[in-house]
BAPA-313569 format. One record per residue (C-alpha): residue number from 0; x, y, z. Coordinates in Angstrom, 3 decimals. Example, Ala and Ser with C-alpha at 12.3 -4.5 7.8 and 13.67 -1.06 7.14 Angstrom:
BEGIN
(0; (12.300; -4.500; 7.800))
(1; (13.670; -1.060; 7.140))
***
This chain:
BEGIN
(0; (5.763; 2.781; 24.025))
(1; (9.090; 2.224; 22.241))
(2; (11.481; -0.350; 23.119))
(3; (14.725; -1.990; 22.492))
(4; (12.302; -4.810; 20.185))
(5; (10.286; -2.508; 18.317))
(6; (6.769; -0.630; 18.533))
(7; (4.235; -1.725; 21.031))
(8; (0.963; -1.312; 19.156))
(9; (-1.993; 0.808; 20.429))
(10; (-4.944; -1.710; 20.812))
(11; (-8.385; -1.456; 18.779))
(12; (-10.811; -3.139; 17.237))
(13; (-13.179; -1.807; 20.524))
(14; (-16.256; -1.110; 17.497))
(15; (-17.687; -2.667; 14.537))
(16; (-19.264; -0.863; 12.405))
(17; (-20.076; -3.878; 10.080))
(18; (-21.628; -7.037; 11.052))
(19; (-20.762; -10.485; 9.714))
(20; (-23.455; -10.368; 7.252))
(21; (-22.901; -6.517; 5.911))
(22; (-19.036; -7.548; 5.336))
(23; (-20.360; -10.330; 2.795))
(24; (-22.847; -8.328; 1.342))
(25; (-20.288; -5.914; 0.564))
(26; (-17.761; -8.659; -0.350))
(27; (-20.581; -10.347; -2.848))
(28; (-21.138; -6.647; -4.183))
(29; (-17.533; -6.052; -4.591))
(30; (-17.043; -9.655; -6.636))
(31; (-19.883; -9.152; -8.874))
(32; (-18.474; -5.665; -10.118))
(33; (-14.967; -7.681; -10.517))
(34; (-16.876; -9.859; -12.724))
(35; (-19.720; -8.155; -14.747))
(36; (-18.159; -4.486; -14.959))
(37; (-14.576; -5.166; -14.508))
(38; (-11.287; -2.680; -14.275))
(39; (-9.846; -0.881; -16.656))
(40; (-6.303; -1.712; -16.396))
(41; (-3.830; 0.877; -18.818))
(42; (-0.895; -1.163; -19.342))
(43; (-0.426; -3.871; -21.567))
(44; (1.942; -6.173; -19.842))
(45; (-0.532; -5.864; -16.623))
(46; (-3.556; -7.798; -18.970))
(47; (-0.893; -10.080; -19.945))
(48; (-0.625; -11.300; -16.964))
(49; (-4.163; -11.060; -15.792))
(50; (-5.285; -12.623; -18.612))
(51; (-2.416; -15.541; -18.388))
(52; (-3.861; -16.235; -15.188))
(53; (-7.827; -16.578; -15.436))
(54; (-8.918; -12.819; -15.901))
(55; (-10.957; -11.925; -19.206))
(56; (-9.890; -9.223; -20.783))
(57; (-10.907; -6.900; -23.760))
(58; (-7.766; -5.232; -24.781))
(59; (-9.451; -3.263; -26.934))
(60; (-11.293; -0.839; -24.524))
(61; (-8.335; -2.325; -21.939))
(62; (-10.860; -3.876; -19.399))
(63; (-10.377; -6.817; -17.119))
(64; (-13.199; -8.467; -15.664))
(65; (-11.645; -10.856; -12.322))
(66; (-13.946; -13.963; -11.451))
(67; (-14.335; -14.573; -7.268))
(68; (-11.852; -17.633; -8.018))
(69; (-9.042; -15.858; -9.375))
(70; (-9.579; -12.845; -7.234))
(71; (-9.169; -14.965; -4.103))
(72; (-6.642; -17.218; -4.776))
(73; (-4.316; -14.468; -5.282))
(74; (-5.401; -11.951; -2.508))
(75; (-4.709; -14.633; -0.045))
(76; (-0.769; -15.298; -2.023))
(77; (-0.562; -11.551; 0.057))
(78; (1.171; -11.644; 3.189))
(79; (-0.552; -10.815; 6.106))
(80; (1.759; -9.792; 8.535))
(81; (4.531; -6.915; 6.720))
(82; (7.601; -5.775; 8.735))
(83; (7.991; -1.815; 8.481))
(84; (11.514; -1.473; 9.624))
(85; (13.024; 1.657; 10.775))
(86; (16.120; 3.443; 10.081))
(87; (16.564; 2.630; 13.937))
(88; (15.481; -1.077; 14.727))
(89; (13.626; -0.119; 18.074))
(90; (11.078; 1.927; 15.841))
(91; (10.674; -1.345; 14.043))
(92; (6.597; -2.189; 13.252))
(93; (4.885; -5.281; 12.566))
(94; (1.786; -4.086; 10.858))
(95; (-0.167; -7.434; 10.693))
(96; (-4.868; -8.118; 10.355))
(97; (-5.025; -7.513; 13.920))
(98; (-6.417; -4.642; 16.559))
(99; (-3.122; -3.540; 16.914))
(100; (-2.706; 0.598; 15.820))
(101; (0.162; 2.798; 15.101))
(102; (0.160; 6.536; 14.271))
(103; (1.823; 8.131; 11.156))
(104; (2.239; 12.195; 11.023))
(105; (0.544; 14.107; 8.864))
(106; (1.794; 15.105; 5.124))
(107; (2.200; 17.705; 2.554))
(108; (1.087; 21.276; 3.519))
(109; (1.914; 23.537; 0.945))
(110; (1.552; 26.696; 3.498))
(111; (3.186; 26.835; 6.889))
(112; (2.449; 29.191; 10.240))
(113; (5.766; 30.314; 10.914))
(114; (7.433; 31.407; 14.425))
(115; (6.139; 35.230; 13.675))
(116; (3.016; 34.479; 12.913))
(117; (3.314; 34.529; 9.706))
(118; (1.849; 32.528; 6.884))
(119; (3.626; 31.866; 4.334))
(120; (4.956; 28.973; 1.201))
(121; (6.641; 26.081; 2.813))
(122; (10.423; 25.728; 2.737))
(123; (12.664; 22.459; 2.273))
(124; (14.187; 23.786; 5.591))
(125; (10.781; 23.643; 7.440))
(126; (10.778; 19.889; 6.427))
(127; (14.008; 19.722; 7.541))
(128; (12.980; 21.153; 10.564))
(129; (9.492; 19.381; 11.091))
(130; (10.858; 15.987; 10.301))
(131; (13.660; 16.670; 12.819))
(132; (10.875; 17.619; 15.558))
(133; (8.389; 14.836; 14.595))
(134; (11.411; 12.782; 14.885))
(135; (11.370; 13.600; 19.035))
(136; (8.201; 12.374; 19.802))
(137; (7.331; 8.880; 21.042))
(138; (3.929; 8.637; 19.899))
(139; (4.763; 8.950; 16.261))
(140; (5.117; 5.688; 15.165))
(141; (5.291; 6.079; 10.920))
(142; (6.670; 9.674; 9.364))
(143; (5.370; 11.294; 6.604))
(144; (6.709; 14.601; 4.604))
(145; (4.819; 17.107; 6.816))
(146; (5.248; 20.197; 4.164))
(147; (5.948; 19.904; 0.507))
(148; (8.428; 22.826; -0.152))
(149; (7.244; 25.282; -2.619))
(150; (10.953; 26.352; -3.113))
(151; (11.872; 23.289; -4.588))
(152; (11.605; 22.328; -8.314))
(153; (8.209; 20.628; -8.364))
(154; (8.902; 18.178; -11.041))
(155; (10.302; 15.245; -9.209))
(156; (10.127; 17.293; -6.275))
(157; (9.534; 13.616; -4.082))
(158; (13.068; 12.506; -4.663))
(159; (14.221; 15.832; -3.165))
(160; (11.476; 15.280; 0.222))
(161; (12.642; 11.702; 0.219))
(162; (16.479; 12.479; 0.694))
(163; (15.530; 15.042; 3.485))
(164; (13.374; 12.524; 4.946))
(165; (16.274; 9.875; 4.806))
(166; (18.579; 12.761; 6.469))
(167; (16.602; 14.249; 9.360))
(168; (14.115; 10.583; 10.405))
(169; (15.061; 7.317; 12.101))
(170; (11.740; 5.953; 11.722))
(171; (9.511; 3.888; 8.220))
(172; (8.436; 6.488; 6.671))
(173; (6.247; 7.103; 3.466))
(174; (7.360; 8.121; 0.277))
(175; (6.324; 8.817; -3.096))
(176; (7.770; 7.541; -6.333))
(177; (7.091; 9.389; -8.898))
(178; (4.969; 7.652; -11.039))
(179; (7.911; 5.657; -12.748))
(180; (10.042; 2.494; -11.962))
(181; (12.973; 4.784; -11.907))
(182; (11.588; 6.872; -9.330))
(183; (11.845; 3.724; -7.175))
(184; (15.279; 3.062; -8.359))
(185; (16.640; 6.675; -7.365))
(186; (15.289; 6.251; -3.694))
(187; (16.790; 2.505; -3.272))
(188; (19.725; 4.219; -4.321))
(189; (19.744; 6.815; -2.100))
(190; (18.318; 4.622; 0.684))
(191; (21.616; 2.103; 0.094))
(192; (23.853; 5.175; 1.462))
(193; (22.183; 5.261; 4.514))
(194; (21.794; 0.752; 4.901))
(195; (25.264; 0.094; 3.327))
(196; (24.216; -1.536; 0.327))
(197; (20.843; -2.229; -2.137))
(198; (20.878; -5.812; -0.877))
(199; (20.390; -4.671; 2.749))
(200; (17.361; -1.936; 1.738))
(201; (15.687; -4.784; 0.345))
(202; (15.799; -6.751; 3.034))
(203; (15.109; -4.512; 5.547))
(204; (13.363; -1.490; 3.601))
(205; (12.800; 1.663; 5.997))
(206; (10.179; 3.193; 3.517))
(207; (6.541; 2.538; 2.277))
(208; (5.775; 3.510; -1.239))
(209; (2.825; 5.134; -1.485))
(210; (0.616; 4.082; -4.235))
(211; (-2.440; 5.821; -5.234))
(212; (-5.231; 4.418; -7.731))
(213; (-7.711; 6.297; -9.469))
(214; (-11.373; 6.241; -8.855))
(215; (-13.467; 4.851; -10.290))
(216; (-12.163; 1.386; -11.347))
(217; (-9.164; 2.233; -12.681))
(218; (-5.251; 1.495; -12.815))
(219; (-3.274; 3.505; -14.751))
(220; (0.204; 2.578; -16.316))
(221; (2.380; 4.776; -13.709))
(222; (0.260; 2.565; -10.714))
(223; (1.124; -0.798; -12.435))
(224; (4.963; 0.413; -12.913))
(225; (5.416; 1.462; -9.539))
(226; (3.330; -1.540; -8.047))
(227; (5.399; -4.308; -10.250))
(228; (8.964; -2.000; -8.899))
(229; (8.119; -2.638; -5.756))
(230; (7.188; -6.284; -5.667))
(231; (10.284; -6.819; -7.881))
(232; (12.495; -5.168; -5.007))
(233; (10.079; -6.129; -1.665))
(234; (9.559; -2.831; -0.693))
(235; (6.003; -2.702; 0.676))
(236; (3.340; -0.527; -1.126))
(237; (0.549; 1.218; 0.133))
(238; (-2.064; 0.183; -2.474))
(239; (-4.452; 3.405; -1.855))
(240; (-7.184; 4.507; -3.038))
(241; (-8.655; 7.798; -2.807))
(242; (-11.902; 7.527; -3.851))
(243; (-14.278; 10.906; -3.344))
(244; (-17.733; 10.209; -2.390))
(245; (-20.548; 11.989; -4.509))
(246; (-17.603; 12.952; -7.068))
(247; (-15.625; 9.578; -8.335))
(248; (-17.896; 6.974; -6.435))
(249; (-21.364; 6.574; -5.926))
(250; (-22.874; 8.928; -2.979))
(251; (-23.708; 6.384; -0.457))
(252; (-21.076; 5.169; 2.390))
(253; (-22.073; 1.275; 1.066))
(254; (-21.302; 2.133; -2.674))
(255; (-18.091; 3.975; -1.987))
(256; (-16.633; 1.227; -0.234))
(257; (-17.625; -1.203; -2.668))
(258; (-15.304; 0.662; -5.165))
(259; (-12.490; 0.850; -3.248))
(260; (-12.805; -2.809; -2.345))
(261; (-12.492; -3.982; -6.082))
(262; (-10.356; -1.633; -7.317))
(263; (-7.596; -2.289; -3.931))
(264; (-8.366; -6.278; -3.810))
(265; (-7.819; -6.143; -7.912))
(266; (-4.458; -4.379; -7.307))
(267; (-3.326; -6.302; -4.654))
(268; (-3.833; -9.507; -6.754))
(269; (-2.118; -8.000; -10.252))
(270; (0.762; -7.064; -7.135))
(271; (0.829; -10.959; -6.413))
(272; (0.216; -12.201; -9.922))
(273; (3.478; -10.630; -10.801))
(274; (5.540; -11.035; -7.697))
(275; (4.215; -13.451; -5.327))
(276; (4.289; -12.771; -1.705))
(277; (4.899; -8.834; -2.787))
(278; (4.103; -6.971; 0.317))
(279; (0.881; -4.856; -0.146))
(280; (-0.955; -2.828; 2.726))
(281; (-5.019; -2.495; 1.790))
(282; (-4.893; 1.356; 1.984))
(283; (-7.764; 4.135; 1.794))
(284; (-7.630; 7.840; 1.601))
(285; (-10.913; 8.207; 0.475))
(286; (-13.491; 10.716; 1.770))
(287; (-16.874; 12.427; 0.770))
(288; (-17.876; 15.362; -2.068))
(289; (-18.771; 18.972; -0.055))
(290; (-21.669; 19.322; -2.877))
(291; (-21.188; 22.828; -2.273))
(292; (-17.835; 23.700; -2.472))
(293; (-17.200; 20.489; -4.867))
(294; (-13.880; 20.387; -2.197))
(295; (-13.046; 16.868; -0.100))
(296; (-15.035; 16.628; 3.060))
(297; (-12.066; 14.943; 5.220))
(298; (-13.497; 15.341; 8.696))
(299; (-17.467; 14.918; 7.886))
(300; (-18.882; 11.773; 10.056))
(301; (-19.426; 10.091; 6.599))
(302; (-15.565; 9.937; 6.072))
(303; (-14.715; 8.531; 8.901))
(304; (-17.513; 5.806; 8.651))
(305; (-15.967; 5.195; 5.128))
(306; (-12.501; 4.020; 6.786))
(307; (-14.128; 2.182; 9.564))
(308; (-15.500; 0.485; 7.042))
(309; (-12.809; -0.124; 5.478))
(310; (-10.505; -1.374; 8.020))
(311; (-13.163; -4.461; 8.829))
(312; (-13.136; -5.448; 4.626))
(313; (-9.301; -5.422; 4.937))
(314; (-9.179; -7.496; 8.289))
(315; (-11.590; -9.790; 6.564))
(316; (-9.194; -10.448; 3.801))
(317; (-6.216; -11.074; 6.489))
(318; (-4.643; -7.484; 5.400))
(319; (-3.387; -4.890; 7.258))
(320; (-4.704; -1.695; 6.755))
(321; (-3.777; 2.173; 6.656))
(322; (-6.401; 4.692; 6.294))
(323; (-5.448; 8.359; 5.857))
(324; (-7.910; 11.552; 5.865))
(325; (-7.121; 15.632; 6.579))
(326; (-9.003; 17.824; 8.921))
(327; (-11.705; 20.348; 7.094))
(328; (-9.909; 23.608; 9.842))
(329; (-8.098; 25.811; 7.558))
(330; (-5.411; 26.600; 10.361))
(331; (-3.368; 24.549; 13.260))
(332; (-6.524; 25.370; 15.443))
(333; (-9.308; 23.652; 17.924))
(334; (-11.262; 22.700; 14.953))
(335; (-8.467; 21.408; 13.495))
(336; (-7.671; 19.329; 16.649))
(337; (-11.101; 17.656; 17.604))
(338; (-11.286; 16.932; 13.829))
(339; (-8.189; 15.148; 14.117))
(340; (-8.738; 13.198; 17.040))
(341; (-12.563; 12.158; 16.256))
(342; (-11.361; 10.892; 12.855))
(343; (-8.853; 9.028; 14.564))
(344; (-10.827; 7.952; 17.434))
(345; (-12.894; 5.853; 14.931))
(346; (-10.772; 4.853; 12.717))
(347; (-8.734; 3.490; 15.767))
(348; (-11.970; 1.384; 17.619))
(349; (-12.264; -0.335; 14.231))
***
């Protein structure tokens, strides 16, 4: 329900797949990587700064090992309660560590279903179109790019998706950077047409930066710039990680999560260590390997269990949290429905 305040929230929280003790097992598990294996962090400013404020760091094979102290004391700098604001304020969110649950669309198809029947390379005018539609429907509470246009040039293609999305959406919406602080710069731009000024995008951004990390245990420089832009101008990241189960992390469901915990919770703090109070949303789009196809498994049971997972680690840390995953249905069909909603379903009840 939409109202004249903002979104009311879907409840969860109904299922835990964790107990109390598994959580700190996997916390303890997660600190003693931190500590004895450490990250490898790929910008030199970014150990600077880690190291300036308790890390140890070899910056010769650029890896940063984060004692429990440090780690916490800046995880909990994070806020815990982030205001997504929409182009419209009635589609307003506050995306806080509680059961509360909103919806974001889907993203990125490279191939659409047309009209005819036909399928075919997606257009900038079906995102025109899509966004419009997705734009209609009350129970879409977060937009995403629904089709990246293949008749766009792909270098820098997200600035082009992000004007369209600015154009055609009065809700937050997600958006890529580009892998650059200037990438961040064009879109605050762009978004200051649309809020009347820079000052007022900051202070009420209408866009999520998605962030993604690389698996395993590592933060490249493009991450770091990004993640420092965006503290430096409040917009809220996504810190995500998209870990692959079997391929970049180790096969079990326990392990996996374990990965993403340190390499997220070690983000999050660099994200605070350089900006405090930077707003950061504990984010997964992690799944498991299909050893036979060596293709991401988005709907298996085993994914899902991953982000249930992961929602309870980031509610333990007082963070909200976004989890993301695709259906396995190579077409708009049943399969690709009850994928969909059982994914959901249990990502939801955690």
């Amino acid at each position: 329900m939409i109202t004249d305040n903002g979104v009311v929230p879907v409840k969860g929280g109904q299922t835990r797949l964790l107990s109390d003790e598994q959580i700190i097992d996997l916390h303890e598990a997660t600190v003693e990587i931190l500590e004895e294996i450490g990250i490898k962090v790929l910008h030199d400013d970014a150990r600077e700064i880690m190291e300036g404020n308790g890390c140890i760091v070899d910056h010769d094979k650029k890896i940063v090992k984060v004692p429990e102290d440090v780690l916490m004391k800046f995880v909990k700098k994070a806020p815990s309660e982030i205001m997504l604001c929409g182009r419209d304020p009635k589609y307003d969110i506050k995306l806080d560590a509680s059961d509360n649950v909103y919806v974001m669309g889907g993203a990125g198809a490279l191939h659409v279903i047309d009209l005819e029947g036909n399928y075919r390379p997606s257009t900038l005018q079906d995102l025109r179109d899509l966004t419009r539609l997705e734009d209609t429907l009350e129970n879409m509470d977060i937009a995403h790019f629904l089709v990246t246009p293949q008749d766009i040039p792909q270098d820098g293609f997200m600035m082009i998706t992000f004007a369209e999305m600015l154009k055609n959406n009065t809700r937050n919406f997600y958006a890529l950077v580009g892998g650059c602080r200037k990438g961040l710069e064009y879109e605050i731009e762009m978004a200051s047409v649309a809020a009347g000024s820079v000052e007022e995008v900051k202070k009420r951004p209408f866009f999520v930066a998605g962030l993604c990390i690389i698996s395993p245990l590592t933060q490249n420089s493009e991450f770091i710039e990004e993640l420092f832009a965006c503290g430096e101008n409040n917009i809220p990241a996504y810190v995500e990680s998209d870990a692959l189960a079997g391929g970049t992390t180790p096969f079990t469901i326990a392990g996996t999560v374990v990965e993403i915990n340190a390499n997220v919770l070690s983000a999050i703090a660099l994200a605070q260590m350089a900006n405090p109070g930077a707003p950061c949303v504990y984010a997964s789009s992690s799944g498991i390997l299909d050893m036979g196809s060596l293709n991401l498994a988005g709907s298996a049971p085993e994914s899902t269990l991953i982000h249930m997972a992961q929602a309870q680690m980031a509610h333990h840390y007082g963070l909200p949290y976004y989890g993301s995953n695709t259906p396995d249905s190579k077409q708009p069909d049943a399969q690709a429905g009850y994928e969909r909603a059982l994914h959901f379903l249990g990502c939801a009840m955690a």
